[in-house]
Structures are given as structure tokens and as C-alpha cells.
N, C-alpha and C positions, 0 to 999 in steps of 0.2 A: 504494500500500500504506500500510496504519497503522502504527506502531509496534509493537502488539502481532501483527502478520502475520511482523514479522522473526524471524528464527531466533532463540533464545533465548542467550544469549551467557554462561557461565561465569563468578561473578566474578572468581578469579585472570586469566582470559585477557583480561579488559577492562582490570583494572588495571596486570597488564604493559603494557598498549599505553600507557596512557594515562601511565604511569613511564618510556617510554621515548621520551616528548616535549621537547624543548627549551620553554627558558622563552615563549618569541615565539609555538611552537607551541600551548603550553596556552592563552595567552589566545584563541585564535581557535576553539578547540574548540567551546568550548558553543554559537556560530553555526553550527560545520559541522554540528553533531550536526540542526538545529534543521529543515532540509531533509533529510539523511539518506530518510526513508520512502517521501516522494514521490517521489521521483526512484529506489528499487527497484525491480527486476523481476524476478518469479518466473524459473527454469529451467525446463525439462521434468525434469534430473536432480536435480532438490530443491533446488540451489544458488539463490543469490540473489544479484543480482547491483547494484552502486550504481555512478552513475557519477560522474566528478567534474572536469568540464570535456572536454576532446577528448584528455589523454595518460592519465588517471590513471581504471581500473573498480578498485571492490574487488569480489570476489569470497568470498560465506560460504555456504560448503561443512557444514553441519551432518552430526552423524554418526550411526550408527543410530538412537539416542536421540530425533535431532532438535534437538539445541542443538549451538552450536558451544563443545567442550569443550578444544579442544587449537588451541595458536597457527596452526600451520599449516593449519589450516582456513578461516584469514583470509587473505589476501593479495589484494596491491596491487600494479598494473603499475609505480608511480610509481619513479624513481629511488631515493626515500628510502625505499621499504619496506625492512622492516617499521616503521621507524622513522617513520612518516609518518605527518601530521595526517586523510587520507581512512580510514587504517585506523582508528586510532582513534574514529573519529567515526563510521566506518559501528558498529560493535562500541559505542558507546556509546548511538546512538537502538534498538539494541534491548534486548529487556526483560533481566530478569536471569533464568539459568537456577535450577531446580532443581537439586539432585543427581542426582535420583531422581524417577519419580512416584510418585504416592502408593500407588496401587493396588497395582503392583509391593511398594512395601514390605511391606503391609499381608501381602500374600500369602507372602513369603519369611519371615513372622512365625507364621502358620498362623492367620491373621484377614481376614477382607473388607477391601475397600478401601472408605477411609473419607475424610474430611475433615472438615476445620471447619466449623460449619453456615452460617449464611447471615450472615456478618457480612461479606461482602467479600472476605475474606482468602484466602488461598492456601491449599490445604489442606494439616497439618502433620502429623506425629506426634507423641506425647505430648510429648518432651522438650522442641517448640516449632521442630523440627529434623527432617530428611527424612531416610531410611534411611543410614548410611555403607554399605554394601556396592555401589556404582558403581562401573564402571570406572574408575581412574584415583586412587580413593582412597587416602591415604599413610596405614599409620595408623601412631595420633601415639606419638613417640619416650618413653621411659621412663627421665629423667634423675631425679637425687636430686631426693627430696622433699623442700618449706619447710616447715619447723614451724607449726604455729598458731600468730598471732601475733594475737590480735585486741585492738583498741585502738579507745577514741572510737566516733564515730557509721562506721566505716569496717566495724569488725568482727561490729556488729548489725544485725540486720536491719534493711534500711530502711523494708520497713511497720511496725515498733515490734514486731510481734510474735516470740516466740520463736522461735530458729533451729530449722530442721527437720536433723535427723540421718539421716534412711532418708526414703526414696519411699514406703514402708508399703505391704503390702499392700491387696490391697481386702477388705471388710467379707467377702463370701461367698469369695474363692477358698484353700480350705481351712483348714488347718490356721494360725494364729496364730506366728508367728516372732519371734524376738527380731530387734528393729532391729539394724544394725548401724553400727559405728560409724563418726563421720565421718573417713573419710581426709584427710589435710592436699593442697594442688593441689601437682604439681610445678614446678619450677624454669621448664618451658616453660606450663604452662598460664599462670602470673601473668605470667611477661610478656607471654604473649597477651593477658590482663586489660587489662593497664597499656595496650599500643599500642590496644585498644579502646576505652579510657576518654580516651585521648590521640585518637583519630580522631574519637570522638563528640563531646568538648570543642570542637573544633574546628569542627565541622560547627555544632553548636551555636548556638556565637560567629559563622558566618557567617549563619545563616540560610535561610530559602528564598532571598531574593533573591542571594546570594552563594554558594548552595550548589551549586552548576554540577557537573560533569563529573567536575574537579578533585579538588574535597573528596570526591565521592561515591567515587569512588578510591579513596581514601587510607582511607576505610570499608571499600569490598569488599575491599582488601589486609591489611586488620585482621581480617575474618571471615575468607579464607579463611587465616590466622594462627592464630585460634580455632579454626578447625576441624579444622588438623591437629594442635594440639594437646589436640585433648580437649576440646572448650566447646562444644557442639552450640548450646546456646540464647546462648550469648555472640556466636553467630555468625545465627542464626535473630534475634537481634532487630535487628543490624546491618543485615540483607537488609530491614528493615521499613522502616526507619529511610530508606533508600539507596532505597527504592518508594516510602516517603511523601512523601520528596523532589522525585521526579519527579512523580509525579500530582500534587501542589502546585505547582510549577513548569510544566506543560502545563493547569495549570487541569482537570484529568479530572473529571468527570461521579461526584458519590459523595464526591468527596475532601473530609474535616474537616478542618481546622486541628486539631482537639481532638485526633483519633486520631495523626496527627504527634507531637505532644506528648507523648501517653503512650507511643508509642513510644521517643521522646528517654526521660526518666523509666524505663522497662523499662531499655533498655540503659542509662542512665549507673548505675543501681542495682544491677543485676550486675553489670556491670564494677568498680564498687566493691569489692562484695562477694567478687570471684573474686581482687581485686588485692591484698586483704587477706591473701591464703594462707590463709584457714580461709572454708571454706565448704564447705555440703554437698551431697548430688546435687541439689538441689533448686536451685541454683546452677548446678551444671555442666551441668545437661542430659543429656540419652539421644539416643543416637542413631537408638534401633531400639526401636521397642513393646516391653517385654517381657513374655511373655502366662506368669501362672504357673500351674499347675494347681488347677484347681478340685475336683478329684473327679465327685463326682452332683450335678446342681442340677436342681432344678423348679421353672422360671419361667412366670408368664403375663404375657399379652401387657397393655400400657398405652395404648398412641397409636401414632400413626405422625408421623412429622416432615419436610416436604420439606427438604431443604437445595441450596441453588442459589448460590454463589460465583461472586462475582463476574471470576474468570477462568476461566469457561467450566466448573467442575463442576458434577456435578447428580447427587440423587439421595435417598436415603430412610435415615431413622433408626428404627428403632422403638423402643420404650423399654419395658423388664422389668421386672418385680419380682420378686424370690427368695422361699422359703419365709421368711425372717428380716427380709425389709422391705429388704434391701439392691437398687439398681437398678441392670441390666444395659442394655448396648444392643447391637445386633444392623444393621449400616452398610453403603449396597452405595453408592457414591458412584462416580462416574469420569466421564470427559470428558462432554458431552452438554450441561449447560444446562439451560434450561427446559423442552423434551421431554422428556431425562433424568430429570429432578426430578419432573414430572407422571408417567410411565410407570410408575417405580420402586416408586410405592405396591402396585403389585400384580404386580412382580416376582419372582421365586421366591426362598426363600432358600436361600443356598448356607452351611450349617450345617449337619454331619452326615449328609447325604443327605436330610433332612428332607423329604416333601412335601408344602413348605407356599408359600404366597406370604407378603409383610410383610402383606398386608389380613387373610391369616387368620389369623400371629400376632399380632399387634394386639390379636384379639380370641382369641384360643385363648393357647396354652400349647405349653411344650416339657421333655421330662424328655431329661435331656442325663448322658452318660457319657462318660467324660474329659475334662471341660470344659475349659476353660483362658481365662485372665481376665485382662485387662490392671489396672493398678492404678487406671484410670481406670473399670473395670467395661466395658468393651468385651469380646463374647465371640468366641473363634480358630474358625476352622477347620479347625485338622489335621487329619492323615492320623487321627489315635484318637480324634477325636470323631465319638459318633455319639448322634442326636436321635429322638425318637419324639413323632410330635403327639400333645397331650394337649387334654382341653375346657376352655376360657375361663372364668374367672371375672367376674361382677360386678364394678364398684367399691367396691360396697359390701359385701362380702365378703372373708373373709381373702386374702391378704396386702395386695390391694390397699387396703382398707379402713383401713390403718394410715396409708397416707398424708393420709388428710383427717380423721384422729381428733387429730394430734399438734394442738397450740396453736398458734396464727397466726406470732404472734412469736420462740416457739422453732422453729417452722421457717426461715422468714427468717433467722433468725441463723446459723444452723447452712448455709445455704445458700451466705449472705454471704461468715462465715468462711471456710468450704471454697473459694468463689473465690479471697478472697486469698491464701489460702497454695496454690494451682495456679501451678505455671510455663507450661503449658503453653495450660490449658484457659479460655478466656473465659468462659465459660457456668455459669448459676448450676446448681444440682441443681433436680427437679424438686418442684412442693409444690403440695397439693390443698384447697381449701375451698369452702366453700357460700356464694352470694352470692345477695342480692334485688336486681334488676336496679331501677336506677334511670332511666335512658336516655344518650342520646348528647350528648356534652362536645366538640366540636370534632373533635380525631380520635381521641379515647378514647370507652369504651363503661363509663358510670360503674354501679357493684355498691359497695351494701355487704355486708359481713362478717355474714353468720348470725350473731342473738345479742348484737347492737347493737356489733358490730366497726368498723373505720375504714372507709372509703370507699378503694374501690380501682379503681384504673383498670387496664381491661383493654384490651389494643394489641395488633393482630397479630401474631403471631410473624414473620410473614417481610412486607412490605408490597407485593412484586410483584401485580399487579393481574389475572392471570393465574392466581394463585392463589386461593382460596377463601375464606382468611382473614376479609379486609377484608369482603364481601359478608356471610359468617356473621354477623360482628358488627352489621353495621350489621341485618342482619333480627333478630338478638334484642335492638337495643336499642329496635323498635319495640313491646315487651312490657313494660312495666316492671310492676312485679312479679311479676313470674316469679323463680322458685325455682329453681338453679343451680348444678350443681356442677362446678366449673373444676379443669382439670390445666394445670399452665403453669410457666413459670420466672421467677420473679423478676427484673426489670429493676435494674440495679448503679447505672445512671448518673440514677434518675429515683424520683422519689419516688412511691411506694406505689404501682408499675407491672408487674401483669403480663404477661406476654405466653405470651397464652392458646392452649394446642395440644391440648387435645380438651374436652368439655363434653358435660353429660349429666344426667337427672334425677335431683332431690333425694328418695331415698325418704322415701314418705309424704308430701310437698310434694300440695295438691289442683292449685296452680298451676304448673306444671311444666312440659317436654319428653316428646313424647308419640314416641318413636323406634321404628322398628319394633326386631322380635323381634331380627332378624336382627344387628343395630348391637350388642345387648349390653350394654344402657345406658349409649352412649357414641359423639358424631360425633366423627371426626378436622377438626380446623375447618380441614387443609392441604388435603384430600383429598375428605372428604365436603361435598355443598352442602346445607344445610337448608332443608326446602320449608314453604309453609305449613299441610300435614299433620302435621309435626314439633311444632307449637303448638296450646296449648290455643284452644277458639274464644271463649270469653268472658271478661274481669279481672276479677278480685273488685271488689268498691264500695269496700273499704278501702283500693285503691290512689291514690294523690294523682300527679292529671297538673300536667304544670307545668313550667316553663325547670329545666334542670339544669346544676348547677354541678361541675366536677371538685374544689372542695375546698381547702382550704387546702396550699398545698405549699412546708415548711419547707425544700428545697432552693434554689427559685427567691428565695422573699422573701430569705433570709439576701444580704448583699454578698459574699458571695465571687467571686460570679460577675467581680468587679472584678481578682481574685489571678486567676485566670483567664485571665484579659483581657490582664493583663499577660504571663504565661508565654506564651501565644499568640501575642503583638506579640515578644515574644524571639525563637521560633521563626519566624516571616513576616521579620521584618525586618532579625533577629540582634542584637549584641550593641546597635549604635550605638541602633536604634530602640528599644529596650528603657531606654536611658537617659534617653533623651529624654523619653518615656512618665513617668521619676519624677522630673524638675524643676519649680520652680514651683508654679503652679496644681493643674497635674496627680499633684504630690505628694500635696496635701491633702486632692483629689477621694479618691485612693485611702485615705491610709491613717485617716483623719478618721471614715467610716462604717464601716470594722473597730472602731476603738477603740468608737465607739458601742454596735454590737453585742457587745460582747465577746470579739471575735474579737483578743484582744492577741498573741496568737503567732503569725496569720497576717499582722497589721501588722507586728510585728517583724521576719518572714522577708522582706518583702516590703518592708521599707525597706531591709535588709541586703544584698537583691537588687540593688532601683536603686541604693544605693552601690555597692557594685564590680562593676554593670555602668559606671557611670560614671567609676571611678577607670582613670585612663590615668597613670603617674606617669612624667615624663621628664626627661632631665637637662638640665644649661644648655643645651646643643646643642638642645633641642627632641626629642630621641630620646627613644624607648618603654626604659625601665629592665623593665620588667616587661609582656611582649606574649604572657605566658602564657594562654590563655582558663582553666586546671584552677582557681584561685580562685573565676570567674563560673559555671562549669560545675557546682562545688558547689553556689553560693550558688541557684542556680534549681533544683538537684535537691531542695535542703531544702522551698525553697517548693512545690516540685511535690509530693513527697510528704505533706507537710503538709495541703494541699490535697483530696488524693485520701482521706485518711483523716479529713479534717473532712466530707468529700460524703457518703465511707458512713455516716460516723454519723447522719449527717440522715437519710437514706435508709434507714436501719433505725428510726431514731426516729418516720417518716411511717407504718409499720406497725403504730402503737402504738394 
């Protein structure tokens, strides 16, 4: 068996075991863990079973769920159980549970089940956090409130931008409310903050290479801390933190260093923020969707979207537009995979009674009564909503039409922004323009911008090979000048990148996509394959063949990539490698081509880094005076942040 085969294991019930280890015991942990898989074997009664020499099986007995939720669903023949190192270690090489699935949630919300699209991830609910209504859940206790106390960089925001005080409605679901105001955390939420911001410091400082079993612990015993008191995503970023961990330590297949990092960064940032006692929902997290009523809405259909996660979900987004330009989406996601994900585009939807499939909202329309809207624009499906198919509109026609009218840049912006102030949501909003195809750049599909606009690289949205994506592109970048109207979402991490999910002809373009009737001027590039009927048969003589270049890109040239380098080498190797990184030589490498650049505040952060990842200060004895990592733990969240917000601006600047 794999690792991911094992029962899925709760994180309070791992952390107890692994808290209820002697000192001799913890060190031998992360070897026992390391054999764990191989050495289980399935039951016929769902149990699982691990052995560990000729006196000592554990036995994980999962419960209806499927994960093992509750201690005594672990045991071990050994003398020492439960106290013993096989228990622990079989409960450690498996994965970590959810609460909840998603689906489940999604439904007990009166919404489809849904997930994160195809980034890898686990699918979540909005808050960043999976439904609290599970057996077994404590909810969290109601001690006096802290006052707001906010002071220094602890009390504002860490992206520099202004604190949010409400979740806000979404743009279409009805009527306009007054925000409400931010409630101060109580006396158990901050010091859930603090022990999270003390676990994460910690983990930190040790790194992949030292972040074993142990430390990972001493996290999941923090989130589930956060989570009975109230910090859904305090706790939801913990779990990421605690998986990035491990796929970096087993070397997994997919695993970044980067996405580690910003994980680390998410949670020391919150934690921050949550310890400070004034912070708002947007801070604490949700636990549960919450879907508010919309009234009547009539929406048509946009695109369809696979989405395929990397821990076995699969399945279909479609994406809306309201009469007011606001976008809805409509999510049928649940266990399945790549079948899942391929099948799903022309699955029925379960919205209203609707009889409709996602192929033929897509391209149709729906007039919906008692709507109901997540503040994300996701639409429910309660018991009182009820849908009637309506006929599809054009792209180029209202509402949709609004989206490829707005200005290039003020889309982008507005996209950007909206990602960074999401707690939950990775994904930019969706933005439409017309591009003259230029040809293929490596593994981009280079377009410029209608109207002598910048050069824009278009990238699959999903890059499994199995999907339709990659091939789409590659056959329209054998057209270059062709005329092209793209629907996609802007890429966060990558200059002037989008990642293109449906495309269709440019009215009035002579050189164009020639789609049948039926399409609606418009392929899904997840879903639909483009033949060479689709294309016109001859290029204009105006068009100029020739090498093509993807462009100048102010995110790669700049040296930050070096600040980078270094927070990565912190996170891999933790505190010690990290200082080593800013001695000597290796100082001047770094901070020498900042200065040049102009980058003086990311040299600043980043010398202030390698000094107190280096400062060890000890008395005559040779003892550590100060073996705090919360100083180092700062000093690298500055520079991370810093960081993150010198990339977007490049990255918005490369739109320009």
C-alpha cells in the first residue's frame, strides 16, 4: 500500500499519539513512520492493518466517514499501547483527514458540491476550511472578548492593504446591506493565534529537513486548537503547511518549494493578525458556505471549466454572467478524477430541477427564482430554488459583451486586487479580450492585444495531457494571424499570463474561427477539441511568418528571484541553512544586485533576515540566551511578504 491508501487519520488523534511519546520514543518516529505503508494490509472489514516485528500489529479501524476520527480506533497489541512508538507511526504515515467532504458540505448549504479547481489542492470551502457540522465537533466556547488593540506592522494588514471589516456580499445577491462591524477575537480565539504562530515559528526554524513527525505535531495540535476555537482558516492553513511538509519530505511528484513557502507566509500572516485581537472575518474564516438570497436572477451561460485535484477530485465549473455583469458559477465536483472531470462537462445540472446538462448551460441561460449566492458568486441549490432554461446569448452581446468591452489593465487590476484580499479563493476573476495570434513560444501560445496592446501569453488552464487544453493551443498557434477572442483568468504568479478557458471568433475579424452554429461563438478549450474545419483555409499576405519570441518579462529579469531563493533555502533547510546562505560571498551575491536594481527595501528585509537568522546569542557557558525562533519567524514573514507584493506589481505592470 501507498501512503495515500491508509485511512485518513484526524489531526487531534495523531497529535495525541504522537504527545504521548517519551523523549527516546520521538526520535525514532520519523524512521518508523518511513516503512509504515508497505508493510499494511487491507481487511475484508475496512480495517487496516500494520505490522511491526512478531509481538507488536496496529490495527486502524476507520469509521463510517472513512478516516480514523476517534483514538480508539487505533490500537496496538504492544505492551506500551497506547502509548507506543508503532501507534504512532502507523497514525503518522497516513494522510491527514478532512473534517468533512466537500460534497457533503456543499449540500447541507443548499449548493452543489464543489472544490478548488485544479491547483492540486484539497478541495475547501470559502472560509479556506471544510464544513464544522461533523461528528465529533466541539463548538468553540464563548469566553470575554479582547478589545482591539492594534499596534505596528502586527495590527495591519500584512498585504499593506486596508483591513476588511465584512465578507460583503456578492455584487448580484440582492438587496445591498450595511457591512457590519468588526467584532474584537475572544480571549480563546488569540490564544489559538499565538500557539499557531508559536507552532508555525517553529516548524519554520526547523525546516523540511528537520520538520519530521514531531514538529508536524505540534502544528496539527495548534489547528485543531484553532479550530475549536473559532479560526477555520487559522486552522485550514496549518493542514497546508503540515501536507507541504510531507510531500516535500517524501519528494511527491507536483511538490514546489514555492507553494510551501507561501503556505508558511498565509499562516505566519494570520496568525499574526488573529494574535493581535483585532481582526476581521476575513481573518477568522467561515466554516460553512454561506449562501445568501439572491431573489430572481437571469444568467447565461460563459464556459465550462474541468477541474481535476490532485487528491482524486474531479469534475466541472461552469461560469455565469448576471443581467449587471456580475459572475456566477454553477460546481458539480466529487471523488472520481480524470473520468470525473472529462464526464462532468455534460452532466446534468442539479439547480432547480433545471433540465439542463453544464454543455447546454454553457451555452444557454437560466432564469432562477429564489436564488441564493455565496459571497464568492457560487449558486445553492435549495429546497426554493427553482430554474427554467432560457436561450444562450453570444459573446458579443449583452451581458456577456461587457466583459471584453472593459480596458485590459483595469480588468487585470480589479482581478488582481480581488485575489489578494480573498482568504479563501486562489483564482483570479475571469477577463475577456481580443488577441492576433502570433505563434508558439516554448510552452506559451504568444497573442497580442487588439489595438497594439502588450503581448500576452496564453497557457493552458489545466496542463493534464488528457485534456484538450494543451492540443487546442498548440493547433491555433499554427495560424498566426488569426483574430481571437479569449475568456481566461489571469495568471498571479507570471507575467502577462493567461490561462485561456474558452475562445471564439472576433466579430467582423475576415481572419477568424469559423465554429459551427451549434458552439454559439464559442469552444470550451477543457472540453471541446478544435478540428481543422474550425479554421479559416487561407492567411492574409499581411501576416509576417517568422521565430517568435514570448516578450520581454519584467518579473523574470528583475533579481528578486534571489529574495526568493533565499526564503526557499529557509524553508528546505530551516533556520541554520538560511544563515549560511547570507555570509561572505554569498552576502554580496545577494544583496549587491537588489541595490542595483532599486530594489533597496527588498535588500534591507533581506539583510535583516540573514542577520537574525544568524544571531545565536549565548552566555559564557556556550548556552543559547535567546532559542526563541518568533524574532527569525518575523524577520522572513517581512521579507516574504514584501516579496509577494513587489511580484504582483511587476505582474500587473507586464499588462501594461
Amino acid at each position: 500500500m501507498t501512503p495515500e491508501d491508509l485511512p485518513p487519520v484526524a489531526p487531534d488523534v495523531l497529535a495525541d499519539a504522537v504527545e504521548q511519546l517519551t523523549a527516546r520514543l520521538r526520535k525514532k518516529l520519523d524512521a518508523a513512520i518511513a516503512a509504515c505503508a508497505e508493510r499494511a494490509t487491507p481487511a475484508p472489514d475496512g480495517s487496516v492493518t500494520v505490522p511491526f516485528g512478531e509481538d507488536a500489529l496496529v490495527t486502524l479501524r476507520p469509521g463510517p466517514a472513512g478516516a480514523v476520527t476517534r483514538a480508539e480506533q487505533a490500537v496496538c497489541t504492544c505492551l506500551l499501547a497506547p502509548r507506543c512508538l508503532h501507534r504512532a507511526a502507523a497514525l503518522g504515515a497516513a494522510p491527514i483527514a478532512d473534517p468533512e467532504p466537500p460534497a457533503i458540505a456543499e449540500a447541507a448549504d443548499g449548493g452543489p458540491g464543489s472544490a478548488t479547481r485544479a491547483d492540486g489542492g484539497v478541495p475547501e470551502t470559502a472560509g479556506g476550511a471544510l464544513p464544522a457540522t461533523q461528528p465529533g465537533l466541539v463548538p468553540a466556547p464563548r469566553p470575554e472578548a479582547v478589545p482591539a488593540t492594534p499596534s505596528g506592522a502586527v495590527a495591519a494588514r500584512i498585504d499593506g492593504s486596508a483591513p476588511s471589516d465584512s465578507a460583503g456580499a456578492h455584487p448580484g445577491a440582492g438587496t445591498e446591506a450595511e457591512a457590519p462591524a468588526v467584532a474584537a477575537l475572544t480571549a480563546a480565539q488569540v490564544r489559538a493565534a499565538t500557539g499557531l504562530w508559536e507552532a508555525a515559528a517553529e516548524a519554520l526554524a526547523a525546516g523540511v529537513t528537520a520538520g519530521g513527525a514531531v514538529v508536524q505535531a505540534e502544528l496539527l495540535r495548534a489547528a485543531h486548537t484553532a479550530r475549536l476555537a473559532g479560526l477555520p482558516r487559522g486552522e485550514a492553513a496549518a493542514l497546508r503547511v503540515v501536507r507541504g511538509l510531507r510531500a516535500a519530505r517524501q519528494r511527491g511528484e507536483g511538490q514546489r518549494l514555492g507553494d510551501l513557502a507561501a503556505a508558511f507566509r498565509e499562516l505566519l500572516a494570520g496568525a499574526a493578525l488573529a494574535a493581535s485581537g483585532a481582526a476581521g472575518p476575513g481573518v477568522v474564516g467561515t466554516t460553512r458556505r454561506t449562501y445568501e438570497q439572491g431573489g430572481s436572477l437571469r444568467v447565461s451561460g460563459l464556459c465550462r471549466e474541468p477541474v481535476l485535484s490532485a487528491t482524486g477530485y474531479g469534475g466541472v465549473v461552469t461560469h455565469l454572467v448576471g443581467g449587471d455583469g456580475s459572475c456566477y458559477t454553477v460546481s458539480d465536483v466529487r471523488p472520481g478524477g480524470l473520468a470525473r472531470a472529462r464526464g462532468a462537462g455534460t452532466a446534468s445540472v442539479a439547480l432547480g430541477g433545471a433540465v439542463l446538462d453544464h454543455a447546454g448551460l454553457a451555452r444557454g441561460g437560466l432564469r432562477i427564482v429564489g436564488a441564493t449566492v455565496s459571497p464568492d458568486g457560487r449558486l445553492g441549490a435549495g429546497r426554493g430554488v427553482s430554474a427554467t432554461p432560457l436561450r444562450g446569448v453570444e459573446w458579443s452581446q449583452e451581458p456577456a459583451a461587457a466583459l471584453f468591452a472593459r480596458p485590459l489593465h483595469e480588468a487585470v487590476s480589479a482581478a488582481l486586487e480581488g485575489l489578494a484580499q480573498e482568504e479563501g479563493d486562489r483564482e483570479a476573476g475571469l477577463l475577456g479580450c481580443d488577441v492576433e495570434v502570433l505563434g508558439a513560444a516554448g510552452e506559451y501560445l504568444v497573442a497580442r492585444v487588439a489595438g497594439g496592446g502588450p503581448l500576452l501569453r496564453l497557457h493552458p488552464a489545466h496542463p493534464h495531457p488528457e485534456l484538450p487544453h494543451a492540443a487546442n493551443l498548440r493547433r491555433i498557434a499554427r495560424h498566426p494571424g488569426l483574430a481571437l477572442r479569449v475568456l481566461g483568468r489571469p495568471d498571479p504568479d507570471r507575467a502577462a499570463t493567461l490561462r485561456a478557458l474558452a475562445v471564439g471568433p472576433v466579430p467582423g475579424a475576415p481572419y477568424t474561427l469559423r465554429l459551427p452554429e451549434e458552439w454559439l461563438g464559442r469552444a470550451d478549450l477543457g472540453y471541446d477539441r478544435l478540428q481543422g474545419s474550425h479554421f479559416p483555409r487561407e492567411a492574409p499576405e499581411s501576416v509576417r511568418l517568422g521565430p517568435v519570441t514570448a516578450g520581454p518579462d519584467p518579473l523574470a529579469d528583475a533579481p528578486l528571484w534571489r529574495v526568493r531563493r533565499l526564503l526557499e533555502t529557509g524553508v528546505a533547510g530551516g533556520r541554520r541553512a538560511l544563515a549560511e546562505a547570507g555570509r561572505g560571498a554569498d552576502a554580496a551575491g545577494l544583496l549587491v544586485p537588489l541595490r542595483r536594481a532599486g530594489l533597496g527595501g527588498a535588500a534591507h528585509l533581506a539583510a535583516a533576515l540573514t542577520a537574525e537568522a544568524d544571531r545565536r546569542p549565548r552566555d559564557s557557558f556556550g548556552r543559547l540566551t535567546d532559542a526563541s525562533p518568533d524574532g527569525y519567524a518575523r524577520a522572513w514573514l517581512a521579507s516574504a511578504v514584501h516579496l509577494a507584493a513587489a511580484e504582483r506589481a511587476l505582474v500587473l505592470a507586464s499588462w501594461s
